[in-house]
C-alpha positions in Angstrom: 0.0 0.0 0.0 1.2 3.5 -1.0 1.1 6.4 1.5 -1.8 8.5 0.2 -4.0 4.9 0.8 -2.8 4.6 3.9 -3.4 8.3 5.1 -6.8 7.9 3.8 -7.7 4.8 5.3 -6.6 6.6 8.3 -8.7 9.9 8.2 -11.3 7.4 7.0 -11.0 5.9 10.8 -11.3 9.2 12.6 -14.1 10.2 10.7 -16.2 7.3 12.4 -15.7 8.7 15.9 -16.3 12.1 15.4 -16.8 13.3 19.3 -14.2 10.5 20.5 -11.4 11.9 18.1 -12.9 15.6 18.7 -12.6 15.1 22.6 -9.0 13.7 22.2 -7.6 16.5 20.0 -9.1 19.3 22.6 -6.5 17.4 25.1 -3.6 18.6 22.6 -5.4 21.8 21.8 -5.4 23.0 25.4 -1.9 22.1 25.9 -0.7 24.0 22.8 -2.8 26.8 23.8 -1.3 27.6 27.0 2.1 28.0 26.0 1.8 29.3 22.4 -0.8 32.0 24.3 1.5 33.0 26.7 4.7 32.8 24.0 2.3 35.2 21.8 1.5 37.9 24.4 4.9 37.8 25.9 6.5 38.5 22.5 3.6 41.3 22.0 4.9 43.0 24.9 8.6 42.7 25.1 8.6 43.6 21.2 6.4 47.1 22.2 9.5 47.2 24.6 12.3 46.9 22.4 10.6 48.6 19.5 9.4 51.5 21.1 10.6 52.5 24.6 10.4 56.2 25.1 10.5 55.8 29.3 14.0 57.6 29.5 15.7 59.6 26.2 18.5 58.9 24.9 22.3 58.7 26.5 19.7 59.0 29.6 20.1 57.0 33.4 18.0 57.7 36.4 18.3 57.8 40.0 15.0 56.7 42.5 14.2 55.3 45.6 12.6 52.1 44.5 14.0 50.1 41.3 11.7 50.1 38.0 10.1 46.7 37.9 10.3 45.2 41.9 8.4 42.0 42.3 9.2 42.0 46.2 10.6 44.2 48.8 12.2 42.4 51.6 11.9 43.6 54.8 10.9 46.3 53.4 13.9 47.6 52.0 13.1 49.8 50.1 10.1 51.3 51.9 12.6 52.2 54.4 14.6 54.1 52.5 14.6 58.3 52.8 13.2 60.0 49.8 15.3 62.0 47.6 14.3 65.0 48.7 14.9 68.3 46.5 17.5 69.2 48.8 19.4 66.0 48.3 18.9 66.8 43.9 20.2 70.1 44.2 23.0 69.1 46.0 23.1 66.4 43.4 23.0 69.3 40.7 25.6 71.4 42.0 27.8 68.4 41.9 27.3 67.0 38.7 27.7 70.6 37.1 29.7 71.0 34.0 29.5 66.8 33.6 26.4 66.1 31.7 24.2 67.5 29.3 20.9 67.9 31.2 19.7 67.1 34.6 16.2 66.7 35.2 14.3 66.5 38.6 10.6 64.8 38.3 8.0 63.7 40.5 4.6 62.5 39.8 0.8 62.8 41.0 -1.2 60.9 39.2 -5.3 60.9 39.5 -5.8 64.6 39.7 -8.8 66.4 37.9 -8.2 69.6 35.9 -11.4 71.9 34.7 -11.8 74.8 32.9 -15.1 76.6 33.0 -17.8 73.7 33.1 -15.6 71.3 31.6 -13.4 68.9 33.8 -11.4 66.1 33.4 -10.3 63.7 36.3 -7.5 61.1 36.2 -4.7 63.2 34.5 -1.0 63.0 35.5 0.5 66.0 37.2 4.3 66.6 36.7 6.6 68.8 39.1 9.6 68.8 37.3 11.9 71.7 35.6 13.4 72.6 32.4 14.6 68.9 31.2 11.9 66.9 31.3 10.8 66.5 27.7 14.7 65.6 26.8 14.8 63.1 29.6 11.3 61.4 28.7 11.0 62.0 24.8 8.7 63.8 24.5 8.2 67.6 22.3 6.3 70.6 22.1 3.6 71.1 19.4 3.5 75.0 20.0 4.1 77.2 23.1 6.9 77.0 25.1 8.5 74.5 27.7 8.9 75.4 31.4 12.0 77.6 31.8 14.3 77.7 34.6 13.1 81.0 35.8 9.9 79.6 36.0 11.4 77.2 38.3 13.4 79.7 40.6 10.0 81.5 40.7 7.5 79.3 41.5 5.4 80.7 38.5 2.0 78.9 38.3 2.5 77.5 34.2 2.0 74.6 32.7 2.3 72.8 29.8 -0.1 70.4 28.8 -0.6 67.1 27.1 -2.8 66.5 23.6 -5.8 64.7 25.5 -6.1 68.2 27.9 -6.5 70.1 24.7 -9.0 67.9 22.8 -11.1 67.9 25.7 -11.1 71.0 27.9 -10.6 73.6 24.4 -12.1 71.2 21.0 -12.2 74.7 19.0 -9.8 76.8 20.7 -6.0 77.3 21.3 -5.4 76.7 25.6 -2.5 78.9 25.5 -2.6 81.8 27.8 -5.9 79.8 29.0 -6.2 79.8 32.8 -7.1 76.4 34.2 -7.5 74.9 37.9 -5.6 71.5 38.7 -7.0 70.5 42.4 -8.8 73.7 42.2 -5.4 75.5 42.2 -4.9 78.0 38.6 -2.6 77.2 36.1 -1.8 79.4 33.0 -1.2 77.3 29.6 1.8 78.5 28.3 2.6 75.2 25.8 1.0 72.2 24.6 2.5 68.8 23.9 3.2 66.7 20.8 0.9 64.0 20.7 2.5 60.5 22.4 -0.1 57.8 21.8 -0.6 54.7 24.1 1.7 52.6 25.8 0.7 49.1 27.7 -3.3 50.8 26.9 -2.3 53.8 29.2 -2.4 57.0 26.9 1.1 59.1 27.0 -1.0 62.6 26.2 -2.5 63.6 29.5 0.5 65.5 31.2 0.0 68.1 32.8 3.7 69.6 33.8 4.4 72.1 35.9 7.3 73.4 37.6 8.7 70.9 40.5 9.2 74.3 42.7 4.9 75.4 42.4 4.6 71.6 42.5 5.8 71.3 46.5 3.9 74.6 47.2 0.3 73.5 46.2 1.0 69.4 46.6 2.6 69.1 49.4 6.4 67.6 49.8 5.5 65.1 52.5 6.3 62.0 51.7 7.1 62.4 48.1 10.9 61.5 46.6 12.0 63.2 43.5 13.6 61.1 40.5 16.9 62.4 38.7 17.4 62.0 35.1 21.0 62.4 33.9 21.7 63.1 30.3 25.5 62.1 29.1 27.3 64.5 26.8 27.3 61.4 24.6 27.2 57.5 24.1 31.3 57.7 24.5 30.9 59.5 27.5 27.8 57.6 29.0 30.1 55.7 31.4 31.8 58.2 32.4 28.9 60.1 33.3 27.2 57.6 35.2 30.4 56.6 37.6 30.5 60.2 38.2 26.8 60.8 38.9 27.2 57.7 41.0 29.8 59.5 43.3 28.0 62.6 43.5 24.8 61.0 44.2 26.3 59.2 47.7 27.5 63.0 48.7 24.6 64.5 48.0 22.9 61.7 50.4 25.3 61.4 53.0 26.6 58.0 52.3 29.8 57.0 54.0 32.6 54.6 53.0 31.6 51.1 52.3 27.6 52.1 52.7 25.4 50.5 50.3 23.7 52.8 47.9 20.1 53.9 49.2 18.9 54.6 45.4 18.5 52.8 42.5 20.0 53.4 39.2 18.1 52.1 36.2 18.2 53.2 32.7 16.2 52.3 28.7 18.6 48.7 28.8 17.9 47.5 32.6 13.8 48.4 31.9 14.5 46.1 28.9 16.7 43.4 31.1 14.0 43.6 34.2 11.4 42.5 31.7 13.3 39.5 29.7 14.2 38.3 33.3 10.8 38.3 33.9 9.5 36.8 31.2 11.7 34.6 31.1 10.6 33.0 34.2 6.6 33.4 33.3 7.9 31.5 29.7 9.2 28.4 32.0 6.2 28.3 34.1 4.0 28.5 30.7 6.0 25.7 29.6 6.4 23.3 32.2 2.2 23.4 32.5 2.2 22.7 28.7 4.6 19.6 28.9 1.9 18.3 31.5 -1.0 19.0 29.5 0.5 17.2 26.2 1.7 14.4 28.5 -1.7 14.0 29.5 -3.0 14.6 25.9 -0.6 11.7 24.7 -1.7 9.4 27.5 -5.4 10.3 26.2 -4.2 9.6 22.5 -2.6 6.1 23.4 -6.0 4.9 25.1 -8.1 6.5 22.4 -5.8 4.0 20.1 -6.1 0.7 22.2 -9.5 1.1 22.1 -9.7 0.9 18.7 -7.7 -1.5 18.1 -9.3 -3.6 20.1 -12.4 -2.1 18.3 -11.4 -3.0 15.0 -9.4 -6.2 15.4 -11.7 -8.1 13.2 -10.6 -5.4 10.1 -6.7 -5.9 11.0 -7.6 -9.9 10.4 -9.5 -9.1 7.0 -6.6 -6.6 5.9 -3.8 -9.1 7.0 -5.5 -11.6 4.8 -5.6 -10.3 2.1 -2.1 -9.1 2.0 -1.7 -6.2 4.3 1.8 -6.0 5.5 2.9 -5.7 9.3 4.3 -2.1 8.0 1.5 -1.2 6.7 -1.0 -1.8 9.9 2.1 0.6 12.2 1.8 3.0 9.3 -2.2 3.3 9.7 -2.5 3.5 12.7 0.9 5.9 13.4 -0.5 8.5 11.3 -3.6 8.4 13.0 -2.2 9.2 16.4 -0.1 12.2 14.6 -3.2 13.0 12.8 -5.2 13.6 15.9 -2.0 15.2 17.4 -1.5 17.3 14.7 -4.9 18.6 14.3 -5.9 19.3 18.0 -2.0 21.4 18.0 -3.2 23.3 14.7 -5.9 24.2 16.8 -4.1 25.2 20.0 -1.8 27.4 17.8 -4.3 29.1 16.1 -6.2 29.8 19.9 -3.5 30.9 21.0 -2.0 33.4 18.8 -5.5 34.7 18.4 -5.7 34.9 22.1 -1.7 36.3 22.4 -2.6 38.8 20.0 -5.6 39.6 21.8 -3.2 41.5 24.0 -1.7 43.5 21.3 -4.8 44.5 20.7 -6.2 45.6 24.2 -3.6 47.7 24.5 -2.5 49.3 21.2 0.8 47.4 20.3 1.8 45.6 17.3 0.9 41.9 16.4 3.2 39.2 16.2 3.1 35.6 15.0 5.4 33.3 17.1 7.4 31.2 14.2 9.4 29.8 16.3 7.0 28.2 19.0 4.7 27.3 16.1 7.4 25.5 14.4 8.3 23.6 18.1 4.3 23.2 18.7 4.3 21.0 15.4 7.4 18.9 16.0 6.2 18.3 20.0 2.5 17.1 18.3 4.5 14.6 15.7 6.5 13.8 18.1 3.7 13.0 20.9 1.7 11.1 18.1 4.7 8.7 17.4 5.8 8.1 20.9 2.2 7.6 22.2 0.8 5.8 19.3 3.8 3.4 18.6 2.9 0.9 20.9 -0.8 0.4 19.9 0.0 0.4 16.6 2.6 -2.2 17.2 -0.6 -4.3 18.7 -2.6 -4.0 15.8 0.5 -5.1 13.6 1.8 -8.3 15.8 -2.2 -9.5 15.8 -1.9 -13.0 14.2 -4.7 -12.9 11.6 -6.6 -16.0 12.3 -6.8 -14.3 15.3 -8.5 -11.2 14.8 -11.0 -12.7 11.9 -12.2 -15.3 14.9 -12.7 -12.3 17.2 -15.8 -11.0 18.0 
């Protein structure tokens, strides 16, 4: 018997138990599905990452009291920390002067509502910052101007606003020189932000920055710790920068000899690192669920196959008399078992990248198809058809054929 007769006589099997060889594929499916899902969104995200990070600028590092990704604190570590206080960054400043480019202070407030006549908007992200902070975060100015450092020294009550402030609080007029109340506190519009778009499905565009100075005397400074971006001359000099900014750092904070460093240093390449370590571990969980889900989807396939062979013992007689080879009954019923593999893995893969994907599209980020893990998915599913459906087809084969025709 050729091939194709063989694979036919083999779909022509399947076909009889419909819901049997449906239940037994889902076994396969589900495996599949739960790592080539997880493979899918964590390649959704970590490409948004790679692709697109705008957290820091370029030639940029950061100092802040807690690191950027912490999946514990022990002993509360860094909870006990001091804040960076704006003492502690203008010591910091004074420093570092003359050895980078720019040095930006930050701090954020998020949740807070800003109105303007009847019109309000709640949830928005206030910024107390100074002159740096679109270099150090990437962003740029559609028209206006930025916060200066005299508005700074001052205390001036300015702000420049993100794209989602304008479309809302003025549809069919230009905010600048507009008067607005954040917390009920008046701002004056002075420049209004490039537009940012989404990242992780939380919109970039409603910032409203103001400087860190007016920021402490409306907020509040209690319990709040101010971030420092540093801005290298250039990539050559980036190392430099930070060993420096390092030193200066521990003065500005009182650190002696041999002290640990109260701060954390983080920068675009360790956001990228904290995440690939993390997903790392999430793609080894994901996995070692999906090697107990195929191992239980094999076992499933192997019974599924036992029971018809004993089922159809009577047709391995009538084909063994009438010439049927013992190759040809381990061929049969081999590619069944990788048929029903194969099949219920096409299905897991498809699931799951549509259910991967699902992620890029909740939150705004570019699809990916996972060649890799598709290609593995396959080979595992051959190789879980063979292994598992060896020995019963091996039974059907070694039945003596007198045998099976006497059996009833």
């Amino acid at each position: 018997m050729n091939f194709s007769e063989i694979f036919r006589l083999a779909l022509g099997a399947l076909k009889v138990n419909r819901l049997r060889s449906a239940l037994t594929m889902l076994g396969v499916a589900i495996g599949v599905f739960s790592v080539i899902g997880v493979m899918t969104a964590l390649s959704v995200i970590q490409g948004s990452i790679e692709s697109g990070l705008s957290f820091l600028g370029s030639n940029l590092f950061q100092f802040a009291k807690y690191p950027v990704i912490s999946t514990s604190d022990p002993e509360e570590k860094y909870a006990n920390r001091k804040n960076i206080s704006y003492e502690n960054a203008l010591e910091f400043r004074r420093l570092m002067e003359g050895q980078a480019q720019a040095i930006c202070f930050k701090i954020f407030d998020r949740g807070k509502p800003a109105s303007f006549g009847r019109s309000k908007i709640q949830g928005l992200t206030l910024v107390g910052t100074n002159e740096f902070f679109l270099i150090a975060n990437s962003y740029s100015l559609a028209y206006g101007r930025n916060v200066s450092a005299e508005d700074v020294d001052l205390g001036r009550n300015v702000v420049v606003t993100g794209k989602d402030i304008e479309k809302k609080l003025f549809p069919s007029q230009t905010p600048i020189g507009k008067t607005i109340k954040i917390n009920d506190k008046p701002y004056q519009i002075i420049g209004v932000l490039e537009e940012k778009g989404s990242s992780f499905g939380q919109t970039q565009d409603d910032m409203l920055i103001v400087p860190i100075t007016k920021f402490f005397s409306d907020f509040g400074r209690t319990n709040r710790s101010v971030n420092i971006a540093i801005q290298s001359t250039s990539q050559a000099t980036y190392n430099q920068t930070m060993d420096k900014a390092i030193g200066a750092m521990r003065v500005a904070r009182g650190l002696k000899l041999g002290q640990d460093n109260d701060f954390e240093i983080y920068s675009n390449d360790t956001l990228v690192s904290a995440f690939a370590s993390i997903a790392g571990q999430v793609r080894i969980g994901a996995f070692v669920v999906s090697v107990i889900a195929l191992l239980a989807a094999g076992i499933g396939i192997m019974n599924i196959m036992l029971v018809s062979v004993t089922e159809r013992t009577r047709e391995i007689g009538v084909r063994k008399a009438i010439g049927a080879r013992k190759n040809d009954i381990i061929k049969q019923f081999l590619i069944e078992a990788v048929v029903l593999s194969e099949l219920g893995g096409l299905a897991g893969i498809l699931t799951g990248v549509l259910g991967g994907n699902g992620v890029a599209v909740a939150f705004d980020m570019s699809m990916v198809f996972p060649w890799g893990w598709t290609v593995t998915a396959v080979i595992v599913c051959s190789l879980i058809g063979t292994g598992f459906g060896l020995y019963p087809a091996w039974k059907a084969a070694s039945l003596h054929p007198i045998e099976a025709l006497r059996f009833e």
